[in-house]
DSSP file (Angstrom, degrees, kcal/mol; ACC not computed):
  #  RESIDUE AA STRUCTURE BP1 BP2  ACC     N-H-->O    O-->H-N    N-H-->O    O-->H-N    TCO  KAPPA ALPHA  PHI   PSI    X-CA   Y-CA   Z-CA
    1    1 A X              0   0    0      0, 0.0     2,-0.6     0, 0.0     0, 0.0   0.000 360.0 360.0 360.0 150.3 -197.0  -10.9   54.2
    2    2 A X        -     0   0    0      1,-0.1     2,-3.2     4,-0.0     3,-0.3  -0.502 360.0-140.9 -78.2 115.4 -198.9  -13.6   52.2
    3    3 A X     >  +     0   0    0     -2,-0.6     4,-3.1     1,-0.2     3,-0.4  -0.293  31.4 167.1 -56.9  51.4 -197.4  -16.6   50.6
    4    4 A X  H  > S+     0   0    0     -2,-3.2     4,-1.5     1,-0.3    -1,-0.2   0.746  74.9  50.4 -73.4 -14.0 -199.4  -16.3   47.6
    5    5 A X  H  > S+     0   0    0     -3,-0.3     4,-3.4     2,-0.2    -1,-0.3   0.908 113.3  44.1 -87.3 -51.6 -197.0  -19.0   45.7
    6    6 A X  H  > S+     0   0    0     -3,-0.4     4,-1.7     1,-0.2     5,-0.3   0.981 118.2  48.0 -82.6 -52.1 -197.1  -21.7   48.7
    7    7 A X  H  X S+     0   0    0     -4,-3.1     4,-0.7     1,-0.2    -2,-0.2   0.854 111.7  51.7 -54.4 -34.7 -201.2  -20.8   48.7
    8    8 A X  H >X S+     0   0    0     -4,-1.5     4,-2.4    -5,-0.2     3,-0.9   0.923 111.8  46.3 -44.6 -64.9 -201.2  -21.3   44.9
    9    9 A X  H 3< S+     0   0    0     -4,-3.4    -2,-0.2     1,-0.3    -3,-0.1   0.721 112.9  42.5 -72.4 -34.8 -199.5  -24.7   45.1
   10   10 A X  H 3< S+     0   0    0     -4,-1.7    -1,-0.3     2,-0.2     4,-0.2   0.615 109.7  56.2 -79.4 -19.7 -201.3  -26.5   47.5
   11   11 A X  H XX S+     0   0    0     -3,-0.9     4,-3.1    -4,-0.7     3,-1.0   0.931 115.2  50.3 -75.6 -59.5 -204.9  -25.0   46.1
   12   12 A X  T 3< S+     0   0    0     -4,-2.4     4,-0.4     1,-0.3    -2,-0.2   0.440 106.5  50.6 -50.7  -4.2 -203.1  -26.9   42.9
   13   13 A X  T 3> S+     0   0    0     -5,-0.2     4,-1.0     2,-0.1    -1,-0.3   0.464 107.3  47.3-106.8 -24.4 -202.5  -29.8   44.6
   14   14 A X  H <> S+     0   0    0     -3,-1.0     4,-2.1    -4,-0.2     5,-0.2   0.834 111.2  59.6 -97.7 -24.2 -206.2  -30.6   46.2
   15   15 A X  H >X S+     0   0    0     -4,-3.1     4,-2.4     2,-0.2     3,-1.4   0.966 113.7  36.5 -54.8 -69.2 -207.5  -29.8   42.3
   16   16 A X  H 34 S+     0   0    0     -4,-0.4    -1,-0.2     1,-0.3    -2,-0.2   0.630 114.1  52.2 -55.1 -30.3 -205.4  -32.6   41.3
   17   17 A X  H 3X S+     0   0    0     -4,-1.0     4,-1.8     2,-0.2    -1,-0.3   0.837 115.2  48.0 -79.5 -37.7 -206.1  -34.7   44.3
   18   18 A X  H <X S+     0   0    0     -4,-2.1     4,-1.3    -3,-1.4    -2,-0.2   0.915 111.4  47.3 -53.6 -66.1 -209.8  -34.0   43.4
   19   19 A X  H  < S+     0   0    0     -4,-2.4     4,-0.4    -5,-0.2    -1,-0.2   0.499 109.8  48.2 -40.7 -24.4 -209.5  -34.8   40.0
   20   20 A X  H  > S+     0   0    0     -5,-0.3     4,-2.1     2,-0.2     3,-0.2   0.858 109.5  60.0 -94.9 -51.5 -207.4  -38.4   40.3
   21   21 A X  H  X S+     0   0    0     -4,-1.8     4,-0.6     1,-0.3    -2,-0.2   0.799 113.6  34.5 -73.3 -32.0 -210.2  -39.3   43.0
   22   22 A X  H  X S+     0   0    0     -4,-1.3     4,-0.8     2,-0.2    -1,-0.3   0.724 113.6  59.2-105.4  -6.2 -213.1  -38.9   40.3
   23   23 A X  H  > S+     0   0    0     -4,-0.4     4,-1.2    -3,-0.2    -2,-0.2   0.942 108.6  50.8 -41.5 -45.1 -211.2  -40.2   37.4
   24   24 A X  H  X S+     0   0    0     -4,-2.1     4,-1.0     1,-0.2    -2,-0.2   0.530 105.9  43.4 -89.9 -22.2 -211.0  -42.7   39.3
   25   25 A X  H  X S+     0   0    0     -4,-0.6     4,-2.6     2,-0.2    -1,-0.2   0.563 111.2  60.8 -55.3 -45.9 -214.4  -43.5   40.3
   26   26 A X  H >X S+     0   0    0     -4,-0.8     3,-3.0     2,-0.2     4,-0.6   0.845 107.2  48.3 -50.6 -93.6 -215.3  -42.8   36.7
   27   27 A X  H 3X S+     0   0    0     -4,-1.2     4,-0.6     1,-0.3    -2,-0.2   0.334 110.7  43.7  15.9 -75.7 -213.0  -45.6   35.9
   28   28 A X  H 3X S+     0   0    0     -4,-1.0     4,-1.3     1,-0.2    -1,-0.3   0.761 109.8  61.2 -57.9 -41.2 -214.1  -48.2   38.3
   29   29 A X  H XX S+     0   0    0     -3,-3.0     4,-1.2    -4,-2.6     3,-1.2   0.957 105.2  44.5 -76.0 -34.9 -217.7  -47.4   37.5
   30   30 A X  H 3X S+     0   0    0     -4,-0.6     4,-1.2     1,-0.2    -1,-0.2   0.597 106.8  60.9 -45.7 -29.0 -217.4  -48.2   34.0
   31   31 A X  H 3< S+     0   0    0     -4,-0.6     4,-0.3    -5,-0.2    -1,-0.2   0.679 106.0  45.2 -67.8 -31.9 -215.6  -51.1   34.9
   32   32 A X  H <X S+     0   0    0     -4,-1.3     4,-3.7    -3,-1.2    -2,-0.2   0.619 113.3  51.6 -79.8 -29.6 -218.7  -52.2   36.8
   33   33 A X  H  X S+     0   0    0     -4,-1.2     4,-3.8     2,-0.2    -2,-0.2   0.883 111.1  46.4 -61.9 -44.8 -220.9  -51.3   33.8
   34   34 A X  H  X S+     0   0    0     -4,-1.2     4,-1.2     1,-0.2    -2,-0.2   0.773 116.5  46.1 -86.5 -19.9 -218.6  -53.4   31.3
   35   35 A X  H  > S+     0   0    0     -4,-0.3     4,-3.0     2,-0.2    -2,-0.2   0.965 109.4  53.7 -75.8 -46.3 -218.8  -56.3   33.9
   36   36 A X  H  X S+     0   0    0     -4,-3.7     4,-1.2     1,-0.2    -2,-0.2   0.914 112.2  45.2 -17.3 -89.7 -222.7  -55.8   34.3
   37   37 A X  H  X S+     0   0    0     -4,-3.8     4,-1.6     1,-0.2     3,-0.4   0.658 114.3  49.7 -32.3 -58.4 -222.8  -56.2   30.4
   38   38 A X  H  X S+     0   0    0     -4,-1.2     4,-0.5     1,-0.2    -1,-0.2   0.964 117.5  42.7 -60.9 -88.9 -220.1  -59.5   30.6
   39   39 A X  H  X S+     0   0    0     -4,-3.0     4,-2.1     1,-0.2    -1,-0.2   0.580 107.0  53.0 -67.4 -11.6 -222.3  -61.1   33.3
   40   40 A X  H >X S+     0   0    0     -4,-1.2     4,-2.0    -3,-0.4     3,-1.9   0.992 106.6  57.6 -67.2 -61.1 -226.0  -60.5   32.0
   41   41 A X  H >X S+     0   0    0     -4,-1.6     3,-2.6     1,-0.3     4,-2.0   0.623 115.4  37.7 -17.2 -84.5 -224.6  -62.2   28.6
   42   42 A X  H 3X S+     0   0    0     -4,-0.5     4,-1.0     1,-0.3    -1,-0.3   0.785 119.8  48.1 -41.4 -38.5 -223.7  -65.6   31.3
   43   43 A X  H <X S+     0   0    0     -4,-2.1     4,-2.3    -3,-1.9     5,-0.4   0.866 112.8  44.6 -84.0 -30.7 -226.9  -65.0   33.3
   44   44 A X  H <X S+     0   0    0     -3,-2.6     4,-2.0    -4,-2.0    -1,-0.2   0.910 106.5  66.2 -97.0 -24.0 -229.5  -64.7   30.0
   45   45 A X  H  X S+     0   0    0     -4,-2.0     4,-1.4    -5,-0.5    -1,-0.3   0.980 114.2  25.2 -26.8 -74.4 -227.5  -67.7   28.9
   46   46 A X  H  X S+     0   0    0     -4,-1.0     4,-0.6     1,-0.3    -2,-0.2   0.551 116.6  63.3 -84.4  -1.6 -229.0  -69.8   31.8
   47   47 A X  H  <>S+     0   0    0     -4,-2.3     5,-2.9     2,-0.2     4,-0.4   0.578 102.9  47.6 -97.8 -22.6 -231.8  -67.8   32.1
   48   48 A X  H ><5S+     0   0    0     -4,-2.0     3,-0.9    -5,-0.4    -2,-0.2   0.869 103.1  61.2 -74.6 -34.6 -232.9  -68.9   28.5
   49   49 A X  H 3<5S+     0   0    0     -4,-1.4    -2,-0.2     1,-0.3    -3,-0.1   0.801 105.9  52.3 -65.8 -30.2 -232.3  -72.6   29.2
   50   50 A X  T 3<5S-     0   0    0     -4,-0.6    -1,-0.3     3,-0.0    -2,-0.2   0.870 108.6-129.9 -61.1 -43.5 -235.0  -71.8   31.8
   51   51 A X  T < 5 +     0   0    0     -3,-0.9    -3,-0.2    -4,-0.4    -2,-0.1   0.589  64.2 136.4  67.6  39.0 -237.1  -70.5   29.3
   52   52 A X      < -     0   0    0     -5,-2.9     2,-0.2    -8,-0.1    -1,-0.2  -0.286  65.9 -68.8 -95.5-158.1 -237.5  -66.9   32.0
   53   53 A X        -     0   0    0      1,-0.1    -1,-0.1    -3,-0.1     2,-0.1  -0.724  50.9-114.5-116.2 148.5 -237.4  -63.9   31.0
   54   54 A X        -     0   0    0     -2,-0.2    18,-0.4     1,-0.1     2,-0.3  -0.305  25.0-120.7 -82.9 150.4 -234.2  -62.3   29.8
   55   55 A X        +     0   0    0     16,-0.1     2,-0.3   -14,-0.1    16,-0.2  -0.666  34.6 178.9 -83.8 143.0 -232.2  -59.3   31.6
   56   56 A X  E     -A   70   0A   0     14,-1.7    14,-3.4    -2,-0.3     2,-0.4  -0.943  41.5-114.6-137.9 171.6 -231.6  -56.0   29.7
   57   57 A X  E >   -A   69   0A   0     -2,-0.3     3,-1.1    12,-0.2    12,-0.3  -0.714  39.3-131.6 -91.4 150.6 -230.2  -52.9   30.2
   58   58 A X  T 3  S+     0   0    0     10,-3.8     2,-0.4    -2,-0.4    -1,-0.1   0.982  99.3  27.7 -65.1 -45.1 -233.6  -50.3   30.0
   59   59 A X  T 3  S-     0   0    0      9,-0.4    -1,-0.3     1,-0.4    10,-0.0  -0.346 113.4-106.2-108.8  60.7 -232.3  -47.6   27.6
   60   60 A X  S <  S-     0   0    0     -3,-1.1     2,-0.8    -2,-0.4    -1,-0.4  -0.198  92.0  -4.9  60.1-167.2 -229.6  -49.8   25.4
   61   61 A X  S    S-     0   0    0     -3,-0.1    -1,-0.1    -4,-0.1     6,-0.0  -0.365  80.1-155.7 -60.1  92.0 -226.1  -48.5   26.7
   62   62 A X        -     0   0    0     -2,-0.8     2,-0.3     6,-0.1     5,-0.0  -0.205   4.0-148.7 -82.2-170.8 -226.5  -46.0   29.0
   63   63 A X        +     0   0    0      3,-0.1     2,-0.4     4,-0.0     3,-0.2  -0.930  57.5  35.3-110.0 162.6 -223.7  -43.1   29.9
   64   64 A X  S    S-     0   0    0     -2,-0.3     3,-0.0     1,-0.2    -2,-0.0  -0.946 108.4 -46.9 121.0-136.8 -223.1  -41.2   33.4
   65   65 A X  S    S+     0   0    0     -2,-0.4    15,-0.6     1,-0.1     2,-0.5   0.135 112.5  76.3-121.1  -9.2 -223.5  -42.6   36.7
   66   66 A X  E     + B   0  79A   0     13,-0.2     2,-0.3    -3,-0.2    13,-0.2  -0.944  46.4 168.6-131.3 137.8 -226.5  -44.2   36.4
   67   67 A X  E     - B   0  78A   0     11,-1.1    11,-3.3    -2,-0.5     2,-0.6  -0.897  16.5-156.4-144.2 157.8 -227.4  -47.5   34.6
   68   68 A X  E     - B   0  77A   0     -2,-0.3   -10,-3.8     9,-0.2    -9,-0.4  -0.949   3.4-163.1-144.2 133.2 -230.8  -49.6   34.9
   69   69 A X  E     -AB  57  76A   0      7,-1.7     7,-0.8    -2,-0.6     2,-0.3  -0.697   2.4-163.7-107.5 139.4 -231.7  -53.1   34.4
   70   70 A X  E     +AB  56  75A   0    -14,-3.4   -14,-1.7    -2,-0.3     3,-0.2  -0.923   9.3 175.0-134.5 174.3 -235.0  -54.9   33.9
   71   71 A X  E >   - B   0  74A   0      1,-2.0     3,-1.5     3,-0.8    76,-0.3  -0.561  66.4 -49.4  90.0 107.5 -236.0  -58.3   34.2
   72   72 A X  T 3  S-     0   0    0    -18,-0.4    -1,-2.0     1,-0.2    74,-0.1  -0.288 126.6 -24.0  33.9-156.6 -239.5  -59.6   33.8
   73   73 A X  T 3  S+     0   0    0     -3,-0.2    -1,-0.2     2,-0.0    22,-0.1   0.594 120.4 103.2 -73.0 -31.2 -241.3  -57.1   36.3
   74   74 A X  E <   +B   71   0A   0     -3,-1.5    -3,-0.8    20,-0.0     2,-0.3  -0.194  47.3 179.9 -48.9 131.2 -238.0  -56.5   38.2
   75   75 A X  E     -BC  70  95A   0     20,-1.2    20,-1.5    -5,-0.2     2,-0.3  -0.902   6.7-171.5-137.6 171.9 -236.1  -53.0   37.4
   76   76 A X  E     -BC  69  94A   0     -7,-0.8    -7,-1.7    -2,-0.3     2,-0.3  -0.709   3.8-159.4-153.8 102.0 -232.8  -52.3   39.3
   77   77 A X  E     -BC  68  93A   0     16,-2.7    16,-3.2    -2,-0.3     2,-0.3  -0.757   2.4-156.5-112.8 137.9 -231.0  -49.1   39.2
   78   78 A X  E     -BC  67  92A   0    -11,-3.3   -11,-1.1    -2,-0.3    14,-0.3  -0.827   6.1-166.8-150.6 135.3 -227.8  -48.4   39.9
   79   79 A X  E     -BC  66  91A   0     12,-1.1    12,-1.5    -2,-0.3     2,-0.4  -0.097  22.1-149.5-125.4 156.2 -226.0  -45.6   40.9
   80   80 A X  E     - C   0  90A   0    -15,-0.6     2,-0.6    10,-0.2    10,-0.2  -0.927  25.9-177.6-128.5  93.7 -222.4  -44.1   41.3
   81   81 A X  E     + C   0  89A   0      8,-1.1     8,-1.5    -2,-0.4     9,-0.0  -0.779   8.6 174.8-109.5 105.9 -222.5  -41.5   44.5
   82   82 A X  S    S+     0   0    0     -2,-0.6     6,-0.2     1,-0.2    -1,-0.1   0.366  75.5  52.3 -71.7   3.6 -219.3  -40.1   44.7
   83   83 A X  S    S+     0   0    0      4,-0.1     2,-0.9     6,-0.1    -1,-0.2  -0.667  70.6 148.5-126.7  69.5 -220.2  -37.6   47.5
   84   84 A X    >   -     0   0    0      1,-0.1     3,-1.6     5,-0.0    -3,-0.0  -0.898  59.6-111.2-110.9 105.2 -221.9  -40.4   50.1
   85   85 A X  T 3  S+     0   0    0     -2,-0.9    -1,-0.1     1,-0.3     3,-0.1   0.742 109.7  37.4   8.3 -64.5 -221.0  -39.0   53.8
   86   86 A X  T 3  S-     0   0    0      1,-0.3    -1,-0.3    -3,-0.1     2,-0.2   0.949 136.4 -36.1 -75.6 -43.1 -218.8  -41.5   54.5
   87   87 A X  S <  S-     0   0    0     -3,-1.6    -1,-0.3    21,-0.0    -4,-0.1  -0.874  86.2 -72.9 161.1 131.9 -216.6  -42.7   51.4
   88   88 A X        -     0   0    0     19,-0.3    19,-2.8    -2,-0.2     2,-0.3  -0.266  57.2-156.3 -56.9 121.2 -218.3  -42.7   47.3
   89   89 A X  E     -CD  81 106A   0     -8,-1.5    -8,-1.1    17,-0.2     2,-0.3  -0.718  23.5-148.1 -89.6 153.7 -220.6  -45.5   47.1
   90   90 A X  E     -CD  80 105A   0     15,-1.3    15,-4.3    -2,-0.3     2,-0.5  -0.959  33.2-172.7 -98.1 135.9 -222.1  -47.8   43.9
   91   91 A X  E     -C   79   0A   0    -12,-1.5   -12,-1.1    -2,-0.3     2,-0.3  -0.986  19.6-154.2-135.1 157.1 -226.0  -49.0   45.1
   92   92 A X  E     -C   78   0A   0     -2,-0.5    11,-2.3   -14,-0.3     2,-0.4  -0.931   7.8-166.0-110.1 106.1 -228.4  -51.4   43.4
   93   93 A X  E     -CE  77 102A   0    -16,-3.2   -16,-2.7    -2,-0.3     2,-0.3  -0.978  17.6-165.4-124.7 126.6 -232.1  -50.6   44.3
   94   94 A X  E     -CE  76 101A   0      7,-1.1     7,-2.3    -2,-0.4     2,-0.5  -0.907   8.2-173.4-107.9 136.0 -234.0  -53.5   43.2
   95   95 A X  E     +CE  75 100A   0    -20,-1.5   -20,-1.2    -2,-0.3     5,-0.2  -0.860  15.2 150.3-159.1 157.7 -237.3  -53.8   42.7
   96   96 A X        -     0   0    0      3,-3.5    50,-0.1    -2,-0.5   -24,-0.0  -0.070  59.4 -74.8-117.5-146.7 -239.9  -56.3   42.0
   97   97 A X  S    S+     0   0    0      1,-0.2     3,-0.1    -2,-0.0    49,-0.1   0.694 124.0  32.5 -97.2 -14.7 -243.7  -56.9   42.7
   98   98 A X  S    S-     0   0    0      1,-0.2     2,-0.4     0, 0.0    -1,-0.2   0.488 129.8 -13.1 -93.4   3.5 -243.4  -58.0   46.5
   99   99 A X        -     0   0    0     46,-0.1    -3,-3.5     2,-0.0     2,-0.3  -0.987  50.9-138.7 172.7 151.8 -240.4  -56.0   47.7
  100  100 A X  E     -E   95   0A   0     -2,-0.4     2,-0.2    -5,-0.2    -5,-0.2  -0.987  23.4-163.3-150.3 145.6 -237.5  -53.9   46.5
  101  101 A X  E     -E   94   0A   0     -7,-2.3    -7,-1.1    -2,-0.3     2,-0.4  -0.632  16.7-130.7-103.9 151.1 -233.8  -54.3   48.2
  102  102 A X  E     -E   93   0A   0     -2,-0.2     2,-0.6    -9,-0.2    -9,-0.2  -0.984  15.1-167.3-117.1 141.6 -230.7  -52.0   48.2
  103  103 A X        -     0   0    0    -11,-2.3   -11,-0.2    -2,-0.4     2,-0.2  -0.748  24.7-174.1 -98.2  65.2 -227.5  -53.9   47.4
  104  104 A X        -     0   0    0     -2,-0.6    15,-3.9   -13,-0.2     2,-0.4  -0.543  19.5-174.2-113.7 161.4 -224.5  -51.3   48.3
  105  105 A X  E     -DF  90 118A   0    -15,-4.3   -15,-1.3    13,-0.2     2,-0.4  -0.873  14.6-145.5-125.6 153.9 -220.8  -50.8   48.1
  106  106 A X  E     -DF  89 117A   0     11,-2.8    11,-2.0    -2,-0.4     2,-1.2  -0.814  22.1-121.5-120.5 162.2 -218.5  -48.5   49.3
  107  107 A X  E     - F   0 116A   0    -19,-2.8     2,-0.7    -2,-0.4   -19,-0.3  -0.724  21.8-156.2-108.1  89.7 -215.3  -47.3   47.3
  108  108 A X  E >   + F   0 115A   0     -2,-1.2     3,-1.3     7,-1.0     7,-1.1  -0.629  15.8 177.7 -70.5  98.8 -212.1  -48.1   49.6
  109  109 A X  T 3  S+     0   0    0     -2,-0.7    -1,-0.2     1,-0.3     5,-0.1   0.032  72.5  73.8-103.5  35.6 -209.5  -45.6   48.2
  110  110 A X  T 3  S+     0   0    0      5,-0.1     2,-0.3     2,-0.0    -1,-0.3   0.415  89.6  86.3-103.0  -2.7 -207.0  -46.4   50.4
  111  111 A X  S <  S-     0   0    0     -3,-1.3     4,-0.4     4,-0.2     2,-0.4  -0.785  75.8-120.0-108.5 148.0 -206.9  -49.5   48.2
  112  112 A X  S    S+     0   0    0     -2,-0.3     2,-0.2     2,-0.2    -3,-0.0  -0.967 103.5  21.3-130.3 140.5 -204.8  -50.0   44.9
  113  113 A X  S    S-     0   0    0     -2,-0.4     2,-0.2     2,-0.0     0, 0.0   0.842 124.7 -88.2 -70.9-177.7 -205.8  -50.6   42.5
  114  114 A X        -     0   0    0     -2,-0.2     2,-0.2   -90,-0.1    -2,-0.2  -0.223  47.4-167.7 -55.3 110.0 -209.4  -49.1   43.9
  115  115 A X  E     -F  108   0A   0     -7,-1.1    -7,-1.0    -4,-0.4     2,-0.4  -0.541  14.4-141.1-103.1 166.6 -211.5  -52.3   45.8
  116  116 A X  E     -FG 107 129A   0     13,-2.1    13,-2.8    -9,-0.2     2,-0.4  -0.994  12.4-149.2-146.2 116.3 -215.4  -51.6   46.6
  117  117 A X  E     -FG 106 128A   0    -11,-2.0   -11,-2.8    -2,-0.4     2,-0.5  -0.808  26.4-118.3 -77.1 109.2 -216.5  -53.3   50.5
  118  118 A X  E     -F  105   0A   0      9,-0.6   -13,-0.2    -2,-0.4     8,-0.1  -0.570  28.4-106.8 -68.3 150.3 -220.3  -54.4   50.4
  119  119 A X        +     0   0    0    -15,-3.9     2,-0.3    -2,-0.5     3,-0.1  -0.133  61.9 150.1 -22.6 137.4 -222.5  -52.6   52.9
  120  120 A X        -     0   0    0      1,-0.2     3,-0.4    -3,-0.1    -3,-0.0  -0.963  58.9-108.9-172.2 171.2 -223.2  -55.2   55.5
  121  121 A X  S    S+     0   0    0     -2,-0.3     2,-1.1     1,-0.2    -1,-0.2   0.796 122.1  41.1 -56.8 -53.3 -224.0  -55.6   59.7
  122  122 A X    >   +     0   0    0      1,-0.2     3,-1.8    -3,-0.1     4,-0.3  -0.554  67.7 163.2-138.4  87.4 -220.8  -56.9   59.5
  123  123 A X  T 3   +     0   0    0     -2,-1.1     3,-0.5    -3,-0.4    -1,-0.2   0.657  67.3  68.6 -78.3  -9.8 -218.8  -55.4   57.6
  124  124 A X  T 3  S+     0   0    0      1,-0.2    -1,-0.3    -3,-0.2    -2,-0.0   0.601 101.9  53.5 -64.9  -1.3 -215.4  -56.9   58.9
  125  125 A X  S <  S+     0   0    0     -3,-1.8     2,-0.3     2,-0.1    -1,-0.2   0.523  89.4 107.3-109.4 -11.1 -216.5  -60.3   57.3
  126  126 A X  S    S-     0   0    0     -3,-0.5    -6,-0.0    -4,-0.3    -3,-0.0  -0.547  74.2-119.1 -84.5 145.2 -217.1  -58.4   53.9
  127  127 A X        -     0   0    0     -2,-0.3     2,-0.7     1,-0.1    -9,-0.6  -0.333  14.0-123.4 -68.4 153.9 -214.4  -59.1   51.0
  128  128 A X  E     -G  117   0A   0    -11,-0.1     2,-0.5   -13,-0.1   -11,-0.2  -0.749  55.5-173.3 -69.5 100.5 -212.2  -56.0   49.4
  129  129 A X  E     -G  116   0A   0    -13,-2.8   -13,-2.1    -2,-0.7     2,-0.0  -0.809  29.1-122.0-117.4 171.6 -213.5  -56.7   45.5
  130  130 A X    >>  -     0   0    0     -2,-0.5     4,-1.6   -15,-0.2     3,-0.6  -0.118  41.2 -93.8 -64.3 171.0 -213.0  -55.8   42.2
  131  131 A X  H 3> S+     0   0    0      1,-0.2     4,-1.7     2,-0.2   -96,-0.1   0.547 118.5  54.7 -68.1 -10.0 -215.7  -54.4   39.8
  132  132 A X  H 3> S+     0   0    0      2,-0.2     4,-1.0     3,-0.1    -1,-0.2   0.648 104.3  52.3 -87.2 -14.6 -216.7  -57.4   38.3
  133  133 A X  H <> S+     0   0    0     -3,-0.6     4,-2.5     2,-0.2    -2,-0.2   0.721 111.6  53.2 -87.9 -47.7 -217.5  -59.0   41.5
  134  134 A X  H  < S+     0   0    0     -4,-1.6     4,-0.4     2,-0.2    -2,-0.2   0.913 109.4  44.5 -32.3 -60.3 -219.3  -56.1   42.0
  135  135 A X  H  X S+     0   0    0     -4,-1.7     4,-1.7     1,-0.3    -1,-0.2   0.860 105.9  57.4 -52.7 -50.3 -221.1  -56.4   39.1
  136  136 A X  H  < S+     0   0    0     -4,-1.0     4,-0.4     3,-0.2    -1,-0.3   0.613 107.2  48.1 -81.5   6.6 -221.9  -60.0   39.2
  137  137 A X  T >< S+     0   0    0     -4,-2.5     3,-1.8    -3,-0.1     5,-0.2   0.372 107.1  59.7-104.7-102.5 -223.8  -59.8   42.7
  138  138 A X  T 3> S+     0   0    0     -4,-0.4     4,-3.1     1,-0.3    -2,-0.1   0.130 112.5  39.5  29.1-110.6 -225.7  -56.8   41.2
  139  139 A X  H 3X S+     0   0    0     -4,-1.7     4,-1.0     2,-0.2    -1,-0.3   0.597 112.6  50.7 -10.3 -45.7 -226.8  -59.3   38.6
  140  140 A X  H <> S+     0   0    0     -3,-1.8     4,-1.2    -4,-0.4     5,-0.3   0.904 115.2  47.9 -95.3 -54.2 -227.4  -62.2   40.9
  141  141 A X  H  > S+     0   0    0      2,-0.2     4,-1.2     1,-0.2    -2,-0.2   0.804 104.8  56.3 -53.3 -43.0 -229.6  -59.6   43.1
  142  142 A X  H >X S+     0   0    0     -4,-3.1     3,-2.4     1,-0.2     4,-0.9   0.966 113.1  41.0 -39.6 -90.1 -231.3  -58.5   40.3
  143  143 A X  H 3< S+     0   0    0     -4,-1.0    -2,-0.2     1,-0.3    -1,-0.2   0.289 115.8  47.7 -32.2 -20.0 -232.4  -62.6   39.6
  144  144 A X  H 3< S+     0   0    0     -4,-1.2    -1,-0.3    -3,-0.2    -2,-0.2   0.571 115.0  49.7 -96.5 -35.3 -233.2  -63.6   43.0
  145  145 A X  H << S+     0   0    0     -3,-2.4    -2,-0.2    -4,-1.2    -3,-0.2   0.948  85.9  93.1 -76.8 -46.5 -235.1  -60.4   43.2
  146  146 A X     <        0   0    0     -4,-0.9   -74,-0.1     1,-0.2   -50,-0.1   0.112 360.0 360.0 -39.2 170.7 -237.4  -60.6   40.0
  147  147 A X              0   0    0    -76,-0.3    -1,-0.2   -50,-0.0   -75,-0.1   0.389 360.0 360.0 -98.5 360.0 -240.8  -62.2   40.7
């Protein structure tokens, strides 16, 4: 006979498990958004004393999973994909007038609170960070990338 109660509970347990895992994503990516925001403020600081051209976000504040940056010629998008093969990535594809890069991180949720690994050849030498680290090499990639 069927266990419809024990099938119930455990179908109610991977909804929840589902749910906490993109809260939680949410979360962190907004966290990366509100660090973005924090570090263009530092960056356009020194980037005025330069007299270059300033970073903005392209449509004002955006919402969702996707957020886009411009600087002089340079545009940078970046993305929250929570269904990436391996484990939910954030990427940065920057790109200017010689060349466009991708900058990506992947979302270690065996770590608490939630840490993001860049992408790398060698990825045992990359740090566990926060979103704000995230955010500021985003940023830095952006500037190094513009023309």
């Amino acid at each position: 006979m069927a266990d419809y109660f024990k099938a119930a509970s455990e179908f109610k347990a991977r909804l929840t498990a589902k749910a906490t895992k993109a809260a939680e994503l949410d979360t962190f990516f907004e966290s990366v958004r509100s660090g973005i925001h924090e570090e263009i403020a530092n960056a356009n600081a020194y980037l005025a004393r330069e007299n270059a051209p300033k970073i903005e976000f392209k449509e004002g504040w955006p919402k969702g999973a996707i957020i886009e940056l411009v600087c002089a010629t340079a545009i940078a998008k970046v993305t929250l994909n929570p269904d990436a093969p391996e484990a939910p990535t954030i990427a940065a594809v920057i790109a200017g007038e010689e060349a466009e890069k991708t900058v990506t991180f992947t979302l270690l949720h065996d770590q608490t609170p939630l840490k993001a690994q860049r992408v790398s050849l060698t990825p045992a030498t990359e740090e566990k960070v926060g979103p704000h680290e995230v955010a500021a090499t985003i940023v830095e990639e952006l500037i190094t990338g513009a023309p």
